[in-house]
C-alpha positions in Angstrom: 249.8 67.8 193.2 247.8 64.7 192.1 245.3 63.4 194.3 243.8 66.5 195.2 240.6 67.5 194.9 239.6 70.8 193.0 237.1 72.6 193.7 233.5 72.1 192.4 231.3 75.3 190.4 228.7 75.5 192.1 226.9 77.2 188.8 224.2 74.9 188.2 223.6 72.5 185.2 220.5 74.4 184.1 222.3 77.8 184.5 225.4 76.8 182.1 223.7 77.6 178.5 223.0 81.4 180.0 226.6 81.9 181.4 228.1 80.2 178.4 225.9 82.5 175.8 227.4 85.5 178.1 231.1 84.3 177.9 230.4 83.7 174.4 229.3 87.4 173.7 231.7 88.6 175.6 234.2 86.6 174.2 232.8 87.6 170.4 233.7 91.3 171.6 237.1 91.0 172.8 238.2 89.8 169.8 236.1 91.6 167.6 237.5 94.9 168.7 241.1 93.8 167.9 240.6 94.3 164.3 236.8 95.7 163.2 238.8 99.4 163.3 241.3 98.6 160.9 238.7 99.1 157.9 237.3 102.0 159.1 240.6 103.9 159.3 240.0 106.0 156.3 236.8 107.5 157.7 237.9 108.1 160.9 241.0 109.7 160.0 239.2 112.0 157.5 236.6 113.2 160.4 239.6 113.3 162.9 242.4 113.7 161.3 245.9 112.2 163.0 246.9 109.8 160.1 250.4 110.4 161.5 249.2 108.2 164.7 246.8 106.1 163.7 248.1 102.4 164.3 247.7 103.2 167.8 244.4 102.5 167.4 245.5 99.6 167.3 248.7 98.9 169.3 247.4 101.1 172.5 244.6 98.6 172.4 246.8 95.4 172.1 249.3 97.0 174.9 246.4 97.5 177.4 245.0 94.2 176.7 248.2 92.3 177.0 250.0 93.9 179.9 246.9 93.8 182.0 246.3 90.0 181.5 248.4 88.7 184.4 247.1 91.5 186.9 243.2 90.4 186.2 244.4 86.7 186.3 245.3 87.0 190.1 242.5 89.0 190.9 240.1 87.1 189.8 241.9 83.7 192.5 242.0 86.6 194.8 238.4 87.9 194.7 236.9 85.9 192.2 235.8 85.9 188.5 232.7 86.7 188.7 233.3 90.2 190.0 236.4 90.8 187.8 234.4 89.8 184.6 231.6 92.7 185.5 234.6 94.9 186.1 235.7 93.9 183.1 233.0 94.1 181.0 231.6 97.4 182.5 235.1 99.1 181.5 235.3 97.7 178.0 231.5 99.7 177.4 232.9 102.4 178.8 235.7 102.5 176.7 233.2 101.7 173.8 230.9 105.0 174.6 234.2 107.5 175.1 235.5 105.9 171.9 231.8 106.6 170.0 232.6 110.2 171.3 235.6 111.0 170.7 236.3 114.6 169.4 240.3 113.5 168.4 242.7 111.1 167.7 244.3 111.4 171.0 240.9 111.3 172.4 240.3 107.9 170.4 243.7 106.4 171.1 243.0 107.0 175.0 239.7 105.5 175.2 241.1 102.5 172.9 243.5 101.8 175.7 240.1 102.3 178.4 239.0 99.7 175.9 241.5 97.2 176.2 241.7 97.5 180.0 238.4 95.6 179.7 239.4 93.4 176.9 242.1 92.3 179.2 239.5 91.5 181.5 237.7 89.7 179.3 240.0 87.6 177.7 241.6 86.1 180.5 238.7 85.7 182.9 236.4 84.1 180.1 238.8 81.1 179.7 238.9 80.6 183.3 235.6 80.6 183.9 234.9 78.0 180.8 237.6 75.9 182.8 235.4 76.4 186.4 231.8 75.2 184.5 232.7 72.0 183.4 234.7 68.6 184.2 237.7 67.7 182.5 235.8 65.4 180.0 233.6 68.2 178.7 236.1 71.2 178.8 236.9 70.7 174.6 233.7 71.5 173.8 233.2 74.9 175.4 237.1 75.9 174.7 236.1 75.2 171.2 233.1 77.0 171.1 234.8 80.1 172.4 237.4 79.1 169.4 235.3 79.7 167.4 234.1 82.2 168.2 237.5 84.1 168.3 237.7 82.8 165.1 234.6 84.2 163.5 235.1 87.6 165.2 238.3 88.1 164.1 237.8 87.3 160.5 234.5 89.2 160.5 236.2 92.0 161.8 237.1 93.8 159.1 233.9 93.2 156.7 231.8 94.7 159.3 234.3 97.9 160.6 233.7 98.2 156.5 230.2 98.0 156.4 229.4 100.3 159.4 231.9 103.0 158.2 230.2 103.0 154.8 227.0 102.6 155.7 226.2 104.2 158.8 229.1 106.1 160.5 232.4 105.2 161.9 231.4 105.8 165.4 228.6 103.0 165.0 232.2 99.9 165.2 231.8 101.7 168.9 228.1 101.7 170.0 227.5 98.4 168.7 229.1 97.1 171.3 226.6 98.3 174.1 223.5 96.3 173.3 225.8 93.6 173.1 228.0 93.9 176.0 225.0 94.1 178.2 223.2 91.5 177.2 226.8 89.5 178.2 226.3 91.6 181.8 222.7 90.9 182.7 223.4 87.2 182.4 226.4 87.5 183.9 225.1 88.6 187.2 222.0 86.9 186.7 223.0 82.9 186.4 227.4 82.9 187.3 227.7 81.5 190.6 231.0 80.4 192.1 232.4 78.2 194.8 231.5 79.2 198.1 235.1 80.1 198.5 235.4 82.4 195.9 233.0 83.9 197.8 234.2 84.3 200.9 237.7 84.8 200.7 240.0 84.8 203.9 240.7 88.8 204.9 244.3 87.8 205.2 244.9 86.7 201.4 242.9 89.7 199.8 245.7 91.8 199.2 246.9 93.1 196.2 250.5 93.7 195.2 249.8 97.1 193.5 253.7 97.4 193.1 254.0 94.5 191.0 251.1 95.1 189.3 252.6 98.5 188.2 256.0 97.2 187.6 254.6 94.5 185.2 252.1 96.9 183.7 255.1 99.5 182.6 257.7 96.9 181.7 255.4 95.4 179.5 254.1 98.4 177.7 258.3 99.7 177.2 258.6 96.4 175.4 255.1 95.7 173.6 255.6 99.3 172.0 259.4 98.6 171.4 258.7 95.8 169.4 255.1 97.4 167.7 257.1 100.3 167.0 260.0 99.6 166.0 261.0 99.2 162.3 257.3 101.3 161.3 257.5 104.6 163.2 261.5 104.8 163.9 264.3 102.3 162.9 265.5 99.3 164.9 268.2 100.6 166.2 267.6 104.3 167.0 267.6 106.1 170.2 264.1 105.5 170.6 263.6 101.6 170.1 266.8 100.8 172.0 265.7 103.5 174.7 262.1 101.6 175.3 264.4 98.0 175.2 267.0 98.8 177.3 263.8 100.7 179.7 262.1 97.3 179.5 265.0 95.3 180.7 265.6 97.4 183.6 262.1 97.2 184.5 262.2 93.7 183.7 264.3 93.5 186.5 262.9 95.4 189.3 259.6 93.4 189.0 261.6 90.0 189.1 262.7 91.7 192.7 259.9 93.1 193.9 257.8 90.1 192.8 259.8 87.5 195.1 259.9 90.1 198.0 255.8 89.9 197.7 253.5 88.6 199.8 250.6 87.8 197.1 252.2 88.6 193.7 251.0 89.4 190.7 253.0 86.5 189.0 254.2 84.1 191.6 257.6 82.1 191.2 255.8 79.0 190.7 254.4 79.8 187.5 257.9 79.2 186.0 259.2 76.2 188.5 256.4 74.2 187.6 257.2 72.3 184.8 253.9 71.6 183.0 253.2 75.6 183.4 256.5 77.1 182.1 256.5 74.3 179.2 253.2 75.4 178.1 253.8 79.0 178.6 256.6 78.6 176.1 254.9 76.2 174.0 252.1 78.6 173.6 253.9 81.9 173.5 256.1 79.7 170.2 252.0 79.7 168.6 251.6 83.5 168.9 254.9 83.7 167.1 254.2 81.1 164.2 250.3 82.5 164.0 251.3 86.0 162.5 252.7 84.3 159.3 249.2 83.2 158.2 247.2 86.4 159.9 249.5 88.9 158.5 251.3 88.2 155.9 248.8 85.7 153.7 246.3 88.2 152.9 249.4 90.4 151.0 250.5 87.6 149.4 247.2 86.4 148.0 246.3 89.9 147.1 249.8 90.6 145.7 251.1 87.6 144.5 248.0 85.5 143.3 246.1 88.6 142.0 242.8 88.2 144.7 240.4 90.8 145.5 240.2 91.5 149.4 236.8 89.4 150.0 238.8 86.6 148.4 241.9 86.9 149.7 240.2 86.9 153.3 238.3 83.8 152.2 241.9 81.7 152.1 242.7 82.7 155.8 239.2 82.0 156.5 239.4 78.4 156.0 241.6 77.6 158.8 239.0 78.5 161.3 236.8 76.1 159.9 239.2 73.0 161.1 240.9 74.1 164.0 237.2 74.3 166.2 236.5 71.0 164.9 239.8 69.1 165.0 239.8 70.9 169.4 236.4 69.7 170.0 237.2 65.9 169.1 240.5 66.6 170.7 239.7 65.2 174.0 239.0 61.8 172.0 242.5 61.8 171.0 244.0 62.9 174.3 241.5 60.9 176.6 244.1 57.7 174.6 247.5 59.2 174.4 247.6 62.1 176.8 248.1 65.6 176.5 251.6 66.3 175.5 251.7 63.4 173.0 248.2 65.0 171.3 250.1 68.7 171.4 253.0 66.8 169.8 250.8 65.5 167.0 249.5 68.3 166.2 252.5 70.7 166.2 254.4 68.3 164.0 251.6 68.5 161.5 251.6 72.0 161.9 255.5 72.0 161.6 254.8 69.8 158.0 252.7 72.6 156.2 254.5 75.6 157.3 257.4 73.8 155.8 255.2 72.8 153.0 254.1 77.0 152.1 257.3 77.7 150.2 257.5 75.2 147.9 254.0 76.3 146.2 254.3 77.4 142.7 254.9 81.0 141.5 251.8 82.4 140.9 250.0 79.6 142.0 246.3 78.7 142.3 244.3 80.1 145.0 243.5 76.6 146.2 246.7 75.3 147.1 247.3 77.8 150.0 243.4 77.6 151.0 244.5 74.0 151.6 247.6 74.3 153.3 245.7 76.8 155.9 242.4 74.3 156.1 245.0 71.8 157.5 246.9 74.1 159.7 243.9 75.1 161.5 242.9 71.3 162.2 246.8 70.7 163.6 246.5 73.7 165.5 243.5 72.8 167.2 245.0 69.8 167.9 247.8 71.4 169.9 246.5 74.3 171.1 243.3 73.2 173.3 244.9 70.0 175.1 247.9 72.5 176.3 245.4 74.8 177.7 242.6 72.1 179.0 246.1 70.3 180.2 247.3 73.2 182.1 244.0 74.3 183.6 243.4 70.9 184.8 247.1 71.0 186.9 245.5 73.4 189.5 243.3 73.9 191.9 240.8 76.2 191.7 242.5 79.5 193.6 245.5 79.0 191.1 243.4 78.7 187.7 242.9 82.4 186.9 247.2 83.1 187.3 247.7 80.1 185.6 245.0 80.7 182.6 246.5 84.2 182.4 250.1 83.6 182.2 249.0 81.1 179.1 247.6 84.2 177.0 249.9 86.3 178.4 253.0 84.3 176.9 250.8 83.6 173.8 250.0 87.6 173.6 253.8 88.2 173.9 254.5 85.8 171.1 252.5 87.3 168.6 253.9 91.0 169.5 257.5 89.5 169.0 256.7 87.6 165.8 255.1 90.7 164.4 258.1 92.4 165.1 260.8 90.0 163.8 259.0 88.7 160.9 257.9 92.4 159.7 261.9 93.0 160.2 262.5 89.5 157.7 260.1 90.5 155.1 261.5 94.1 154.6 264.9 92.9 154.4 264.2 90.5 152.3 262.7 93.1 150.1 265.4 95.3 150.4 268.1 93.1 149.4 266.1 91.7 146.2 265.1 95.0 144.9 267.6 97.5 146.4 265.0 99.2 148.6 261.3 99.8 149.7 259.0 97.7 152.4 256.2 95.1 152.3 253.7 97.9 152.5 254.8 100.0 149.8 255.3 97.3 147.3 251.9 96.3 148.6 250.4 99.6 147.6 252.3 99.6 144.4 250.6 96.4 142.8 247.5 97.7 143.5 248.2 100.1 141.1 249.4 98.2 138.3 249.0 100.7 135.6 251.4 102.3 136.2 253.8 99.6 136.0 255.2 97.6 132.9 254.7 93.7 132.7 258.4 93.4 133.7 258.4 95.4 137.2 254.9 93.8 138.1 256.3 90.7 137.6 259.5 90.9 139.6 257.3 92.8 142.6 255.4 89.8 142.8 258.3 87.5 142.8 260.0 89.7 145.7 256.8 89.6 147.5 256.7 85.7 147.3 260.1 85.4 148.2 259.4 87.6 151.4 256.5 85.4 152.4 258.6 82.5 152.0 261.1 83.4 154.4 258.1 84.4 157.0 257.0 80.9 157.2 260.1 79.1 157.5 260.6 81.7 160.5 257.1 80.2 161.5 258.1 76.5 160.7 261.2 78.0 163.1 259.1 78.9 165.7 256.6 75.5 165.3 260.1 73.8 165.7 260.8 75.2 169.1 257.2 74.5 170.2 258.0 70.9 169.6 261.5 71.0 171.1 259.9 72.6 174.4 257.2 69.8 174.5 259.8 67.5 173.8 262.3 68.3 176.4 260.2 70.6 179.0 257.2 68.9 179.3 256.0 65.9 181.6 255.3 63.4 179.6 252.2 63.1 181.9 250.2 66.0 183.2 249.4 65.9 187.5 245.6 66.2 186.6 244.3 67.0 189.9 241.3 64.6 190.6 237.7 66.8 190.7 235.1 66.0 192.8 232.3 65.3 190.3 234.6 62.1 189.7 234.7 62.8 185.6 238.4 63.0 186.1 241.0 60.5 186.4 243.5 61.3 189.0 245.9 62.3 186.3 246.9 61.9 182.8 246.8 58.4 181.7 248.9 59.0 178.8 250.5 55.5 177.8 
């Protein structure tokens, strides 16, 4: 593929800061969403009732989001991204005003997945578009603006799903996101414009392989809610996890055929025979795996094992999205020298280092010394993270960028589900075996009650709980080990840049 030109965004200069505020926003709701309800879960279960079901407010938002990803990434080559963004954002506020009304829990859970139809939208198509706006050169800076604002969102979540639910009323995490979301839209159709073929598509490729997209839509949601599932609302190997596994394999199967018998599908064959693609797809799906260590299980451990208050416990997560936008917006300057893969390489042996590092903190500890080892994670993350994704984007032409953006998140998406999963599995075992019963959650619970406990028990809780973090970030050095042995092995140890028009690209990745 290198010497070919891509194609150039015909957005102009002076129209960039109003499309990049708009993917920004919307950006800053996507990811927002994804964790602002999980504070607000005792008010709306008291007004709703349906504590039974309640973490599908969360996992029927994360399926919809995830299995939807690949579907908007070849509609937007097919037709677009301009018109799949609106779609997309117009859905998520619909979601967002059903959800404000809902009269139920099933009524909420329903209009959560509405929700994430959009956020699926929105994550995807946002990425591409940042891709689109700018030359290979300038590309760090806007992915690391939208960094961080993924970053922010996320960890602001919580704090204001609390303050709104105590404040004002639950149903306010919901309507917030109007005024926002159509500030995003106005702009949106106001100041994107795209390449003149965007626009006029031939008649003969806009077709849609609605068959694939359903196939990959209901293999994906068997498996997401196998593995969300499984070990919280039924054990790992009864009827119904094994049921939804064995229902996602088969499934898995029919989309592989009806996929190569398509015309235009959803996910075409040469997402995995390229090797740049597939080695980043892996790469990245590895980071999703390694990346619930720090967002799931650090918070319990500082709370449980060094004794922190929520605020402050959120505070040592915190930290590593304070390096990781910094270390990806210099990143450029690092692979502009040594190329992409070399720069990823860098960065997930660093990353490799700490997670390595984690267990041998002391018992209890000082809240410092994991505040540190997360500060530097972020910065090694950024550094691996952004020049696989600018790297990838950069491989293909225009009409291929949404499929190839989207099969990027997808992987990572489907990473994060599976470490949740297997590292949830770890933790509780590891529980289990060291004090003859009970899960992360409980014991959890139970030291946040510690008068009821002598000195003795509330020190060996805290010692189990260590111990089960410890094991979750080897598994996560584990995972940052395979990372590197895909890059390693997998990867090209240059990337086919294709050569852009504006002439800010070199023909391909000069890495020495």
């Amino acid at each position: 593929m290198k010497g070919v030109a891509q194609a150039v965004p015909t957005t102009p200069a002076a129209h960039r800061g109003p499309v990049v505020a708009a993917l920004m926003l919307g950006m800053g709701l996507a990811a927002i969403d994804g964790t602002i309800v999980s504070t607000a879960v005792p008010q709306i279960v008291g007004d709703l009732g349906g504590l039974a079901v309640f973490s599908w407010l969360f996992s029927g938002y994360l399926l919809a989001v995830t299995v939807t990803l690949p579907v908007y990434g070849k509609l937007s080559d097919t037709f677009g991204r301009k018109p799949v963004l609106i779609a997309g954002v117009v859905l998520f506020l619909i979601g967002s005003l059903l959800c404000a009304a809902a009269w139920n829990m099933a009524a909420l859970i329903a209009f959560r997945v509405v929700q994430g139809l959009g956020g699926g939208a929105l994550q995807g198509t946002i990425q591409t578009i940042a891709a689109d706006l700018y030359p290979l050169k300038e590309r760090p800076k806007i992915q690391a603006k939208l960094s961080s604002v993924w970053a922010a969102s996320s960890v602001a979540g919580p704090a204001a799903g609390g303050l709104l639910a105590g404040y004002a009323d639950w149903r306010w995490i919901f309507l917030i996101n109007l005024p926002v979301g159509l500030v995003a839209l106005w702009l949106i159709v106001r100041h994107l414009k795209e390449p003149a073929a965007a626009r006029t598509t031939p008649r003969e490729r806009v077709r849609i392989d609605w068959a694939g997209a359903l196939s990959i839509f209901a293999t994906g949601a068997l498996l997401l809610t196998a593995l969300v599932q499984g070990g919280v609302a039924w054990p790992w190997l009864s009827a119904p996890s094994l049921g939804l596994l064995t229902g996602a394999a088969v499934l898995g199967a029919v989309t592989v055929l009806v996929e190569r018998r398509a015309a235009e599908p959803i996910i075409p064959g040469w997402i995995w025979r390229r090797r740049t693609i597939s080695a980043v797809n892996l790469a990245l799906g590895a980071l999703g795996l390694l990346m619930v260590a720090p967002t799931v299980f650090l918070p319990t451990y500082a709370q449980s094992v060094l004794g922190l208050g929520p605020i402050a416990a959120g505070f040592v997560l915190s930290v590593m999205t304070l390096s990781w936008p910094i270390t990806a917006a210099f990143s450029n300057r690092v692979y502009g020298r040594i190329g992409f893969r070399l720069t990823a390489v860098i960065g997930i042996s660093l990353a490799l280092a700490l997670l390595l590092a984690f267990p041998f903190l002391p018992f209890p500890g000082e809240p410092w010394q994991p505040a540190l080892i997360m500060l530097l994670l972020g910065g090694a993350l950024g550094l691996f993270q952004l020049p696989l994704i600018v790297g990838v984007q950069s491989t293909v032409p225009y009409e291929e960028r949404g499929t190839t953006t989207a099969s990027v998140l997808f992987c990572r998406q489907v990473g994060q589900s599976v470490g949740a999963a297997v590292f949830g599995a770890v933790a509780n075992g590891v529980l289990a075996a060291r004090l003859g019963g009970g899960d992360l959650d409980t014991l959890a619970r139970a030291l946040d009650a510690p008068g009821s406990l002598t000195a003795e028990t509330m020190d060996g809780l805290r010692r189990a709980v260590d111990t089960a973090v410890d094991y979750v970030f080897v598994g996560a050095a584990g995972a940052a080990a395979l990372a590197l042995l895909v890059l390693l092995t997998l990867a090209p140890r240059r990337f086919p840049v294709l050569k852009e028009a504006t002439g800010d690209a070199r023909g391909e990745d000069q890495a020495p």
